[in-house]
C-alpha positions as a printed Julia matrix, in Angstrom:
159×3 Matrix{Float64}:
 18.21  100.08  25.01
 17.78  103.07  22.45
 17.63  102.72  18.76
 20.52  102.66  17.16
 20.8   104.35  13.96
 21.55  102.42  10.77
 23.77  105.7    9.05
 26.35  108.11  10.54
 24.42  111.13  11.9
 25.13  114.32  13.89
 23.16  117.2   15.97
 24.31  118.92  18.83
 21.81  117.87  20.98
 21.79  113.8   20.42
 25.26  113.56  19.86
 27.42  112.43  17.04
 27.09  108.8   15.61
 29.13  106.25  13.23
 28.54  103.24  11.6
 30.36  100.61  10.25
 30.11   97.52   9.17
 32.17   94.14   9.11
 32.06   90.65   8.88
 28.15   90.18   9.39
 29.17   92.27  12.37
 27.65   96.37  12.55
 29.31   98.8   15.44
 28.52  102.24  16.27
 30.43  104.29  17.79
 29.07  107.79  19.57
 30.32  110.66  21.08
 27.72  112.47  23.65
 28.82  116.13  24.44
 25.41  116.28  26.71
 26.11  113.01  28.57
 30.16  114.02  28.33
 30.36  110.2   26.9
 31.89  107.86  24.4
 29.88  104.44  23.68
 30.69  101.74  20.99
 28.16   99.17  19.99
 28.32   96.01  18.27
 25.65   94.35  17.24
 23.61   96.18  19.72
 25.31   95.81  22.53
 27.09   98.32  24.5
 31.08   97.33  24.36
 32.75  100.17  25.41
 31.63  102.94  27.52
 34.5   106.09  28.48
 34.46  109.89  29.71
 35.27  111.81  26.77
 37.52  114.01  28.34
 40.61  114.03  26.29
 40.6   115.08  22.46
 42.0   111.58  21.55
 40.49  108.28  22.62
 40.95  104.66  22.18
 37.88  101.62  22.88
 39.35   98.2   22.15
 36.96   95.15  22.43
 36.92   91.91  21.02
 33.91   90.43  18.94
 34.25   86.8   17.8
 37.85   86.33  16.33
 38.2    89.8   15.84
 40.01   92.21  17.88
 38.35   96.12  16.99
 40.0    98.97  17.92
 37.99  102.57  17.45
 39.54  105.82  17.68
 37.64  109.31  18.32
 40.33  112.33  17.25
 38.55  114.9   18.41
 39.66  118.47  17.07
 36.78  121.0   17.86
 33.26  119.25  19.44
 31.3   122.32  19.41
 32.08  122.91  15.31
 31.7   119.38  14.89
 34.95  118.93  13.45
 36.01  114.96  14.71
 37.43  112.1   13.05
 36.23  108.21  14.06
 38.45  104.98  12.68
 37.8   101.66  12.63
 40.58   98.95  13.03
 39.95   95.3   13.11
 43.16   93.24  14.19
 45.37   95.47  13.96
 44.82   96.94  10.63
 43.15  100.38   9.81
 39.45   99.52   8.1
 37.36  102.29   7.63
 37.92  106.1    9.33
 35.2   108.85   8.77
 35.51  112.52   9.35
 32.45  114.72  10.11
 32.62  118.39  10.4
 30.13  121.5   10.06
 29.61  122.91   6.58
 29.97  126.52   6.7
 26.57  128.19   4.94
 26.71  130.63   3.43
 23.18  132.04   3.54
 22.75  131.52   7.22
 25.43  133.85   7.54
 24.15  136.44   4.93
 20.73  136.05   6.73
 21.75  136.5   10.3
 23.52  139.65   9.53
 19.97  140.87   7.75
 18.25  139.53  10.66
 20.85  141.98  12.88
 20.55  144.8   10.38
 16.77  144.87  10.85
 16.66  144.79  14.69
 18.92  147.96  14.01
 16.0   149.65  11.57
 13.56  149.08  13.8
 14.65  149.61  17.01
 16.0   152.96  15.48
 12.72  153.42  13.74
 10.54  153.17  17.04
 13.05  155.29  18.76
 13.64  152.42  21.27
 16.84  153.06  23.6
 20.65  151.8   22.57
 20.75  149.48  25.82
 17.29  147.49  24.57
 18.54  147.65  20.77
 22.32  145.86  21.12
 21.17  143.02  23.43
 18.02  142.45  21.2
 19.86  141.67  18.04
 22.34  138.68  19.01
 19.15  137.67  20.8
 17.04  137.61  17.23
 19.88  135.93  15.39
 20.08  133.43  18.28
 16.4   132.61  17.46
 17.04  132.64  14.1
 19.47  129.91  14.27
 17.73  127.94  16.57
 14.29  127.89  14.31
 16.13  127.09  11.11
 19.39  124.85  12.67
 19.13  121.39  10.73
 21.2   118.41  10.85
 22.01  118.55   7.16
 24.61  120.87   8.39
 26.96  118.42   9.83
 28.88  116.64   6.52
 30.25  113.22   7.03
 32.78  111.84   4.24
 34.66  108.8    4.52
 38.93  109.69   4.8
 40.96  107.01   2.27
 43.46  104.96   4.08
């Protein structure tokens, strides 16, 4: 079994995690886009397991004498934009909402990172067909060196 982690986190490669906690009890739910999968622990233990085909899913398992019920709304994966609720008999408990912070500078930096490929490739008097593809390329490389999980924001939604 993997390690579980003890905070909500996100990437787009590992997938996007939440924890909560009650009654001595602590169950994370994930949502894989890579594995195309939903899983909800408790305690460490895999409860619930689903495709995550559909933009609105359900896992309901029982844990003691506790009946939990967690939802996954999901309302754009690849912006990261998802909410993830927590009921416990019935009753709504906890419900977190993640979604990607829009930066500012990364934007301003790609577009100087595109500007430049233009300079340059103008400046060495390289050929229009190498120049255009070359630039999304750079700012592709760009984002991949400097992507971070910092930009995935999780805040907790007031029931």
């Amino acid at each position: 079994m993997e390690n579980l982690p003890t905070e909500n986190t996100a990437s787009r490669a590992k997938g996007f995690w939440f924890v909560f906690s009650h009654a001595d009890n602590t169950i994370v739910a994930e949502v894989s886009p890579s594995k195309k999968k939903e899983f909800v622990y408790i305690n460490g233990q895999l409860a619930s397991e689903k495709d995550s085909a559909l933009p609105f899913r359900r896992h309901e398992f029982a844990h003691g004498d506790n009946h939990y019920r967690i939802v996954f709304n999901v309302k754009n994966l690849p912006m990261g934009n998802m909410a993830c609720a927590l009921f416990v008999n019935g009753k709504p408990a906890k419900t977190y909402r993640v979604f990607l912070k829009f930066r500012l500078v990364k934007v301003i930096l790609c577009a100087a990172m595109g500007g430049a490929c233009g300079v340059i490739g103008n400046y060495l008097r390289w050929p229009l067909w190498l120049v255009t593809p070359l630039t999304p390329f750079m700012v592709f490389v760009f984002l991949v060196l400097f992507k971070s999980s910092q930009d995935f924001v999780f805040e907790e939604v007031r029931i």
